[in-house]
Structure formats: structure tokens, C-alpha cells
DSSP file (Angstrom, degrees, kcal/mol; ACC not computed):
  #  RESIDUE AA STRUCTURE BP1 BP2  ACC     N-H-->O    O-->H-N    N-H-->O    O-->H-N    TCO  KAPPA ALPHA  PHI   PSI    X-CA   Y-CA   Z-CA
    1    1 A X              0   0    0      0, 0.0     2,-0.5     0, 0.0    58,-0.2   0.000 360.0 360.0 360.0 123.7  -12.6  -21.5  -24.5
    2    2 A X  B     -A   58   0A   0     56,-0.5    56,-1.8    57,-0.2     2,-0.1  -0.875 360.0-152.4 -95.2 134.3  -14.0  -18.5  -23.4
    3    3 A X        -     0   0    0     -2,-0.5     2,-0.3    54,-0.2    54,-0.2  -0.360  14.2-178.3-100.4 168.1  -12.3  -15.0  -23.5
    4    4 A X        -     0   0    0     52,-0.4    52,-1.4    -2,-0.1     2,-0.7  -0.986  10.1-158.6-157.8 131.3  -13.2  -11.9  -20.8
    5    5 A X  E     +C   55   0B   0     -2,-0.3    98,-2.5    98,-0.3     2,-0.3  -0.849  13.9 177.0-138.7 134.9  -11.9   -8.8  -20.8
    6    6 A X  E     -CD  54 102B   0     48,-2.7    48,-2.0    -2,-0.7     2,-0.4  -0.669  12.8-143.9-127.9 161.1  -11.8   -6.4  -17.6
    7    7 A X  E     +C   53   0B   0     94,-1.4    94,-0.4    -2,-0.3     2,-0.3  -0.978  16.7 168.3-142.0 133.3  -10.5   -2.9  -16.6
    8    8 A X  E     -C   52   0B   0     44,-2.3    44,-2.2    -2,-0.4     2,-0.2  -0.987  30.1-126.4-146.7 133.8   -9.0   -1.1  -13.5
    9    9 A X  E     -CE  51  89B   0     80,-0.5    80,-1.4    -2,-0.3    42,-0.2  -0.661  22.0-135.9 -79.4 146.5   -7.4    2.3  -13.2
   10   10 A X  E     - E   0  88B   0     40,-1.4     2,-0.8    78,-0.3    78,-0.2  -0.652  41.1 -83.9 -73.2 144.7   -3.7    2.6  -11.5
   11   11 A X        -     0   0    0     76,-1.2     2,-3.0    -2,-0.2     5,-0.2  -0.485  50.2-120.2 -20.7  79.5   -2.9    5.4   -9.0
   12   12 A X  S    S+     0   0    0     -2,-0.8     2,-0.5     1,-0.1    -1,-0.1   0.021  76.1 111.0 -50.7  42.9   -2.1    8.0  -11.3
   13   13 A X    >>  -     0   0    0     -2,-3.0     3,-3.8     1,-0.1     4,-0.6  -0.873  64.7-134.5-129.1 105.8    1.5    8.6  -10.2
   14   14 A X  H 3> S+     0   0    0     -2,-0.5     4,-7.5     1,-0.4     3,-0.4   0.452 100.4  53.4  -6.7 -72.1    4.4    7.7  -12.2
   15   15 A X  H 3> S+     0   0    0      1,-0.2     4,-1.8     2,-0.2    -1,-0.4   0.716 111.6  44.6 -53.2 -34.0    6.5    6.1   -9.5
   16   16 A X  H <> S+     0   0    0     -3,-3.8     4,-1.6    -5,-0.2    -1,-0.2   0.684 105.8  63.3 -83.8 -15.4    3.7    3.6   -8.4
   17   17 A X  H  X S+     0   0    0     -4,-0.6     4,-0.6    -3,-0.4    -2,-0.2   0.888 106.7  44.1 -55.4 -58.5    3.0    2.9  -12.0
   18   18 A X  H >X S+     0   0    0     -4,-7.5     4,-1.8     2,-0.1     3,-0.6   0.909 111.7  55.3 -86.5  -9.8    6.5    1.5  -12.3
   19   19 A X  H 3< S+     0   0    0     -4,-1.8     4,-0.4    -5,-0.3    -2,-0.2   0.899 107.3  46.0 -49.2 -41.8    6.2   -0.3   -9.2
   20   20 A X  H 3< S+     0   0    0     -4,-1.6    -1,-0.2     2,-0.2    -2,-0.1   0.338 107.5  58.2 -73.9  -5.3    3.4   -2.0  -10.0
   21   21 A X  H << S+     0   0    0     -3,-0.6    -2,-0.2    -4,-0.6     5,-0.2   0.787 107.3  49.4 -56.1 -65.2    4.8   -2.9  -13.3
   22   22 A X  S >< S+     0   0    0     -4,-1.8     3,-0.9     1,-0.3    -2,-0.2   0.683 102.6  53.3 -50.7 -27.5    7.7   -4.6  -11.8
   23   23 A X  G >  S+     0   0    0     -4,-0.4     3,-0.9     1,-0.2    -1,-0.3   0.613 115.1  50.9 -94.6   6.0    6.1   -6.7   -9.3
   24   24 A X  G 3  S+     0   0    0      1,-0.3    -1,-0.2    -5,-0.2    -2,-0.2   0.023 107.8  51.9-106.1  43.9    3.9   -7.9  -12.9
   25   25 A X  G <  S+     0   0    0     -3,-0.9    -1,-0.3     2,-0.0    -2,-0.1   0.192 122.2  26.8-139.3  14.2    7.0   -8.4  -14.5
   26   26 A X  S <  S+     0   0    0     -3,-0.9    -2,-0.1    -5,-0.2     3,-0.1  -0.347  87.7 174.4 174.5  52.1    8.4  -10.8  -11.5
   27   27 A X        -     0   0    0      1,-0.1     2,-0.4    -3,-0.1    -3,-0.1  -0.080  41.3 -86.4 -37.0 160.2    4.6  -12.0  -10.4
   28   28 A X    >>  -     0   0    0      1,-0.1     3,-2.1    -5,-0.1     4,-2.0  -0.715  22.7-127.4 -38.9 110.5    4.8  -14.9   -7.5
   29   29 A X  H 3> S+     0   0    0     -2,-0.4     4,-1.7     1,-0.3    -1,-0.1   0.824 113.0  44.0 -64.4 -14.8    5.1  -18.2   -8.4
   30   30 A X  H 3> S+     0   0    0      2,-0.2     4,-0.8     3,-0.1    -1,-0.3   0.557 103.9  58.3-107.2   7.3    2.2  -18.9   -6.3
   31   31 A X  H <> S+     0   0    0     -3,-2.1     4,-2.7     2,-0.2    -2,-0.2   0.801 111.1  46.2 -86.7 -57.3    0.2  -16.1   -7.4
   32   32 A X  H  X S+     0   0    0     -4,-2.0     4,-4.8     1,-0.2     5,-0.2   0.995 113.1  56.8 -60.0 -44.0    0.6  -17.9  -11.6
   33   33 A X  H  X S+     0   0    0     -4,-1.7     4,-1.5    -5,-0.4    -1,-0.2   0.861 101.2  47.5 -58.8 -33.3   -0.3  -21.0   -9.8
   34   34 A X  H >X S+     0   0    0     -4,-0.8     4,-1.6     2,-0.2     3,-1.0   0.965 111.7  63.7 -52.7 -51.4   -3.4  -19.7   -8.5
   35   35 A X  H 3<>S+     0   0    0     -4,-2.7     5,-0.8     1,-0.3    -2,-0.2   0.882 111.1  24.7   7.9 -96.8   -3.9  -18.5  -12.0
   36   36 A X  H 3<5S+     0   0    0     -4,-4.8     3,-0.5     1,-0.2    -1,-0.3   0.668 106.2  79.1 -98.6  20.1   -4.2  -21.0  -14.0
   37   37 A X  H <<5S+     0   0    0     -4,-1.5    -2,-0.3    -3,-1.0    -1,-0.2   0.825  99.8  59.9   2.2 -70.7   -5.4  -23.5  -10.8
   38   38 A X  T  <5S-     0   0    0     -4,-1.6    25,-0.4    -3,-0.2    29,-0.2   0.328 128.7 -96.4 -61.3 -11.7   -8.7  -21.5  -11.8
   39   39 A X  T   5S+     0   0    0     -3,-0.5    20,-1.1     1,-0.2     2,-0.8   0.009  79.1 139.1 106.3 -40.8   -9.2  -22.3  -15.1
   40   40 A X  E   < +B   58   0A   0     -5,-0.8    18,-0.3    18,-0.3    -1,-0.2  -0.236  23.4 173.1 -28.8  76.8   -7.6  -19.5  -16.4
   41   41 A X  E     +     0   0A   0     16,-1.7     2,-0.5    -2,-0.8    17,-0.2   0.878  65.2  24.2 -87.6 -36.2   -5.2  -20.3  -19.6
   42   42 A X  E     -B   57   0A   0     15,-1.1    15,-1.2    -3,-0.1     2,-0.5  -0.975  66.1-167.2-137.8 161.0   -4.1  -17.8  -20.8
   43   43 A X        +     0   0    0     -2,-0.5     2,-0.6    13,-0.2    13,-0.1  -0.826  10.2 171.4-138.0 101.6   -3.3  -13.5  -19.0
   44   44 A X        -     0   0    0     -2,-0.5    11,-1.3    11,-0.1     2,-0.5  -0.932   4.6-179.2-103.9 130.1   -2.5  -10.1  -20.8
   45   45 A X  B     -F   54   0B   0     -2,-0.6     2,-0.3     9,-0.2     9,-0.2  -0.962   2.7-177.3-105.0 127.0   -2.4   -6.7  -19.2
   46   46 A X        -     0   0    0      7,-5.4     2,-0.4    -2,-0.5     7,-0.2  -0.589  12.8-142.4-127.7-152.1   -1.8   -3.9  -20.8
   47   47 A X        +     0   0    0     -2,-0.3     5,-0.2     5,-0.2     2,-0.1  -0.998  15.7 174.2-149.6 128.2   -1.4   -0.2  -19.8
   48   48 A X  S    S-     0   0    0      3,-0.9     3,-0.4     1,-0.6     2,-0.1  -0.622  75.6 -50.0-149.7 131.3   -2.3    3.0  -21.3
   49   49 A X  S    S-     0   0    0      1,-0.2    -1,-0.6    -2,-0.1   -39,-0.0  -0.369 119.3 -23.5  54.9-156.5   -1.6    5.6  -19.2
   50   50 A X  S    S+     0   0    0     -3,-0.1   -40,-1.4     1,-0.1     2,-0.7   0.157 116.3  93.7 -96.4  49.0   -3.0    4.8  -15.9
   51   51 A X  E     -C    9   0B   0     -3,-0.4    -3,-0.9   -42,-0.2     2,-0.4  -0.844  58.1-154.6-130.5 134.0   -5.5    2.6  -17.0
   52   52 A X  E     -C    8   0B   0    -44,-2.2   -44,-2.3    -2,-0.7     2,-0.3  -0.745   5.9-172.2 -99.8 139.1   -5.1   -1.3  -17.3
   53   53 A X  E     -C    7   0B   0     -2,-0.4    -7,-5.4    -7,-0.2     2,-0.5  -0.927  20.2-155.6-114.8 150.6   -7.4   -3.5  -19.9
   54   54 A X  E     -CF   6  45B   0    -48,-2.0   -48,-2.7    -2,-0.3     2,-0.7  -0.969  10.0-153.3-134.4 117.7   -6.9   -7.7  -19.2
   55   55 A X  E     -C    5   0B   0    -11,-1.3     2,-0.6    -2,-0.5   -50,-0.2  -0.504  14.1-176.1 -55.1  46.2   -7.4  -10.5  -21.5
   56   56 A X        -     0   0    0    -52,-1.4     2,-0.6    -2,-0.7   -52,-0.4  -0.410  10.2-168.0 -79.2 120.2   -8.2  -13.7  -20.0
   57   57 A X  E     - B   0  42A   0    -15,-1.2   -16,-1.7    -2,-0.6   -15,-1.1  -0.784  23.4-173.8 -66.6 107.5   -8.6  -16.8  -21.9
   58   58 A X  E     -AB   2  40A   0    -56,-1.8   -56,-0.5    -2,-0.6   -18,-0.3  -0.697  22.0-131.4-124.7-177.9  -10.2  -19.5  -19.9
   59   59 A X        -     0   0    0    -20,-1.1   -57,-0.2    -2,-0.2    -1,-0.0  -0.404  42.4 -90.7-104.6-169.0  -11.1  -23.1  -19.9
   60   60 A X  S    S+     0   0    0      1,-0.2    -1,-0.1    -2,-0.1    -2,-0.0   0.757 118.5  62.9 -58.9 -32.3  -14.5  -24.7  -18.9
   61   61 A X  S    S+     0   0    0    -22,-0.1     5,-0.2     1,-0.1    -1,-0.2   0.944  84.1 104.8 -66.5 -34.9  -13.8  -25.3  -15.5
   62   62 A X        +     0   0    0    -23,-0.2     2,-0.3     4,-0.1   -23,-0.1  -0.106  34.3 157.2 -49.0 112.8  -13.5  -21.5  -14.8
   63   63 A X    >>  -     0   0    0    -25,-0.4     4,-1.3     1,-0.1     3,-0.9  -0.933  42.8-131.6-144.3 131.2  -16.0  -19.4  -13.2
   64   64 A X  H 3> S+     0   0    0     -2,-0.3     4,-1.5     1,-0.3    -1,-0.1   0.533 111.1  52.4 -26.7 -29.9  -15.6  -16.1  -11.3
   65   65 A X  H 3> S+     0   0    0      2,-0.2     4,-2.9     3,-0.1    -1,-0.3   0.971 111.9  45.9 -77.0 -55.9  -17.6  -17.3   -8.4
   66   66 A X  H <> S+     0   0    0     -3,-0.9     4,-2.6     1,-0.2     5,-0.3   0.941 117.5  46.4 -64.1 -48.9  -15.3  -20.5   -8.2
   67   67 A X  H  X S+     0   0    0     -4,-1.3     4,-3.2   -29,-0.2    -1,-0.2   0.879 110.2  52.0 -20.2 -56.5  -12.0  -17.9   -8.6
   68   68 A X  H >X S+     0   0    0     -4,-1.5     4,-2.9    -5,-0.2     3,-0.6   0.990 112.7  43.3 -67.7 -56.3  -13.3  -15.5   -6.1
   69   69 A X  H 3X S+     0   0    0     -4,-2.9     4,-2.3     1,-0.3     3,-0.5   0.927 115.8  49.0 -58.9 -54.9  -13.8  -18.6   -3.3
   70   70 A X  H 3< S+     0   0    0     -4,-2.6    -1,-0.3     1,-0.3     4,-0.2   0.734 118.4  43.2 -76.6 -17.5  -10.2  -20.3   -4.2
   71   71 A X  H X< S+     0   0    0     -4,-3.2     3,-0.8    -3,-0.6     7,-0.3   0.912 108.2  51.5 -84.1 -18.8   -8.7  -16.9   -3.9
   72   72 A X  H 3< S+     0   0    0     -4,-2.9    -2,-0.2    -3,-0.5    -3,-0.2   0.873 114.4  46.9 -75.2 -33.5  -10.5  -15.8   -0.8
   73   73 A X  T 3< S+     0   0    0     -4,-2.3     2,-0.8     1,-0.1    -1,-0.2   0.595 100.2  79.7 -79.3 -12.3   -9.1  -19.5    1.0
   74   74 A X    <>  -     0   0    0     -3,-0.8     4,-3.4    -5,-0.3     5,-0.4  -0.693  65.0-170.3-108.3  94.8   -5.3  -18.7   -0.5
   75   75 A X  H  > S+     0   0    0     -2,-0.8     4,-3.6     1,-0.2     5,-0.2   0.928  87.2  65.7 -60.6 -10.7   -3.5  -15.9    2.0
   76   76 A X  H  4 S+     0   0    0      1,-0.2     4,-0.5     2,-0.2    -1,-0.2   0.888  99.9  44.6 -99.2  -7.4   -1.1  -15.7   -0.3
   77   77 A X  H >> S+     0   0    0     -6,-0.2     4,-2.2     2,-0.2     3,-1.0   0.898 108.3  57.6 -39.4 -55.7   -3.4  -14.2   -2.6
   78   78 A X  H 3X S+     0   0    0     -4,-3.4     4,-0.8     1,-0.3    -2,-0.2   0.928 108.5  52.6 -66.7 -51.5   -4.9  -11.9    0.0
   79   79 A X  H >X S+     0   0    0     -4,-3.6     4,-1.4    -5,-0.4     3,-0.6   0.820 110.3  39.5 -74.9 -18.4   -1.7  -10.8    0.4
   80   80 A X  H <> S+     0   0    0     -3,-1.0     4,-0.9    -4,-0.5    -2,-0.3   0.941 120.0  48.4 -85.6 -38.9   -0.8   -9.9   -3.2
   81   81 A X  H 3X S+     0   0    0     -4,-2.2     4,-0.6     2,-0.2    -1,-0.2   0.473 108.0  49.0-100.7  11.9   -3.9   -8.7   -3.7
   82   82 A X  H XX S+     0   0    0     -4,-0.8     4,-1.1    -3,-0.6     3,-1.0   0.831 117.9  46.3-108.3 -73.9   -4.1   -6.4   -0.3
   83   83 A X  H >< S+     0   0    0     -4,-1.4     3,-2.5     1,-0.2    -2,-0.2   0.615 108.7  63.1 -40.2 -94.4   -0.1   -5.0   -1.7
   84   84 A X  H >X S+     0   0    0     -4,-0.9     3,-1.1     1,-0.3     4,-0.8   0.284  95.0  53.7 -21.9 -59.6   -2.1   -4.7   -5.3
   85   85 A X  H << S+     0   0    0     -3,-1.0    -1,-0.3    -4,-0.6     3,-0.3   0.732  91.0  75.9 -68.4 -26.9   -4.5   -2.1   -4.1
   86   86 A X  T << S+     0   0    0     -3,-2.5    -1,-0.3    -4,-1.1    -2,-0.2   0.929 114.1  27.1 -32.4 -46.3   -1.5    0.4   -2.8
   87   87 A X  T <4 S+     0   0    0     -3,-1.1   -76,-1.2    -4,-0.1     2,-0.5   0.345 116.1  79.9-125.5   7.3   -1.1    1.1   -6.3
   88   88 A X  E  <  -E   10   0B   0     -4,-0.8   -78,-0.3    -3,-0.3     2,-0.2  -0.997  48.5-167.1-136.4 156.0   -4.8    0.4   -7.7
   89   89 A X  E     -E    9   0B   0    -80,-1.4   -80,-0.5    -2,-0.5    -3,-0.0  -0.570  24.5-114.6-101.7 142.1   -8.1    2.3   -7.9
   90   90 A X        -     0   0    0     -2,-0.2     2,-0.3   -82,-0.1    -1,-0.2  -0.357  35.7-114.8 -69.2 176.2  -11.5    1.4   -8.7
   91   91 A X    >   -     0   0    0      8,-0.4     3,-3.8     7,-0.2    -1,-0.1  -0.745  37.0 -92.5 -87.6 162.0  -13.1    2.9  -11.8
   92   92 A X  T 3  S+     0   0    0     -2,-0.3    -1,-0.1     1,-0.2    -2,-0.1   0.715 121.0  43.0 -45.4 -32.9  -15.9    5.2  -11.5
   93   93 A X  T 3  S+     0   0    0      8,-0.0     2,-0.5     0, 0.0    -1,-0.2   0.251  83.0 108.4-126.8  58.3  -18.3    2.6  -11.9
   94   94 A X    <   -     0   0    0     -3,-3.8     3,-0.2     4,-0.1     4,-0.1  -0.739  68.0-107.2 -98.1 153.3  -17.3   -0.2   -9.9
   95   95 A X        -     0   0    0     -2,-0.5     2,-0.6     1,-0.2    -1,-0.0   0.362  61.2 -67.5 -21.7 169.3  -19.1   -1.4   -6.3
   96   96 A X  S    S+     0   0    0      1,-0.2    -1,-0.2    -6,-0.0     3,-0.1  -0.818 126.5   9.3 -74.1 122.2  -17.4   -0.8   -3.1
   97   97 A X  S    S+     0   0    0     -2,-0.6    -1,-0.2     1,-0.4    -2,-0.1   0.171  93.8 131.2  91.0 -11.0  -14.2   -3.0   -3.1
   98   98 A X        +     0   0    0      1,-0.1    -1,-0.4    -4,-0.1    -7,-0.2  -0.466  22.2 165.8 -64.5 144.8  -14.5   -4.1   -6.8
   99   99 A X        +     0   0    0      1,-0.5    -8,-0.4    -9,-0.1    -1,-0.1   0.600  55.2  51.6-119.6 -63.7  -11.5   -3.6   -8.4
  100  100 A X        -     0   0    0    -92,-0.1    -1,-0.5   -10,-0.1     2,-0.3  -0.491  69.5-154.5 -80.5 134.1  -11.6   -5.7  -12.1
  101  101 A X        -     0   0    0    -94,-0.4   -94,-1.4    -3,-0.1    -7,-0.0  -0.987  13.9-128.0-110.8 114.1  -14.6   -4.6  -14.1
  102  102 A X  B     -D    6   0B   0     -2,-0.3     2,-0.4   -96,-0.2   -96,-0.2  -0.333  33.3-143.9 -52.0 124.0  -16.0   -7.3  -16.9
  103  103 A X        -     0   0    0    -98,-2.5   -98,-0.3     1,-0.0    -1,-0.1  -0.860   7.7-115.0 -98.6 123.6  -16.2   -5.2  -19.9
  104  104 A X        -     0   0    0     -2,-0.4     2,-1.0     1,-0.1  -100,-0.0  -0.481  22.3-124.3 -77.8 139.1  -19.0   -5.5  -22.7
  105  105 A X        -     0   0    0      1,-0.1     3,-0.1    -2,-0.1    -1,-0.1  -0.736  28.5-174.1 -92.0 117.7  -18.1   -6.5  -25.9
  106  106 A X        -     0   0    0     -2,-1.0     2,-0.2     1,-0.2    -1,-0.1   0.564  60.4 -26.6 -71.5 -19.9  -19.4   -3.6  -28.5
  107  107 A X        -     0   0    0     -3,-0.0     2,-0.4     2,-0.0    -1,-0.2  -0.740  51.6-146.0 176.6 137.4  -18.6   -5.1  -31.7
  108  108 A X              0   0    0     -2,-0.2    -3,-0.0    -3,-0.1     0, 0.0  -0.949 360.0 360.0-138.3-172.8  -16.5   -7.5  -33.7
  109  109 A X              0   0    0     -2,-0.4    -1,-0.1     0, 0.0    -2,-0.0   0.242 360.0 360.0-119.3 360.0  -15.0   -7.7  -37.3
């Protein structure tokens, strides 16, 4: 199993912070099905301030390329993830339209 961990700033304004908290507290059932559909096993986010780090655990079948295609063919992805950018930002150094950044791992114990 391989793990990834990524990062995205929120809007910095309270009220869209807990909006966007709430629709991740009461996700889509077809949004977790895409999920773990992808290979994807296990999904943390966490928050400090307005910046989000995510955990994914995934299985072998999972690969970003294959993710990217099965969400780009599912509207009701494109729609959560077109509502999901009302209340998120890139970071400073992601592409145009990138939103989740794959984070290097610096060191472990």
C-alpha cells in the first residue's frame, strides 16, 4: 500500500471554512464511491487554519492519471469538484487549475 500526502489552501474566510467543512462532514455517497472506485483506501483531511494537508492510503490499482480520467468521465464529480473551488484556492506554487499538491516527504523516524 502506498501512502501520499497533498495540500491546498481554503478561502481564508471563516464562514466558507465552515461551509466547506460541513459538505466534508456529509460528503456524497457518490463522491466516496468514486473514492475508493480509484484505488483509494483509506482519506484524512485535516485543517489548520486555512490550510488543508490529506492523507491517502491507496491500493495497487491506484494511479493519479487513472483518478484524474475516472473523475473527468463522472459529472457528478465535476460537480462537486466545480462547488469545491467556491471555497478553495491554489497554493502559491501550484499550475493553473491545480488544486491538490503531492507533498515531498522530508524525513521519517
Amino acid at each position: 500500500m502506498n501512502r501520499y500526502c497533498l495540500a491546498l489552501d481554503l478561502v481564508d474566510e471563516p464562514q466558507l471554512i465552515a461551509e466547506y467543512e460541513d459538505y466534508h462532514r456529509n460528503v456524497w455517497p457518490e463522491i466516496k464511491k468514486s473514492i475508493t472506485d480509484s484505488g483509494i483506501q483509506n482519506m484524512e483531511i485535516y485543517r489548520a487554519g486555512n490550510r488543508l494537508f490529506m492523507i491517502m492510503e491507496v491500493n495497487d490499482t491506484f494511479s493519479f492519471d487513472r483518478k484524474g480520467a475516472m473523475d473527468a468521465a463522472n459529472p457528478t464529480v465535476q460537480e462537486w469538484e466545480q462547488l469545491m473551488w467556491k471555497y478553495q484556492q491554489a497554493l502559491p506554487v501550484a499550475k493553473p487549475g491545480e488544486k491538490w499538491i503531492i507533498m515531498d516527504k522530508i524525513f521519517t523516524l
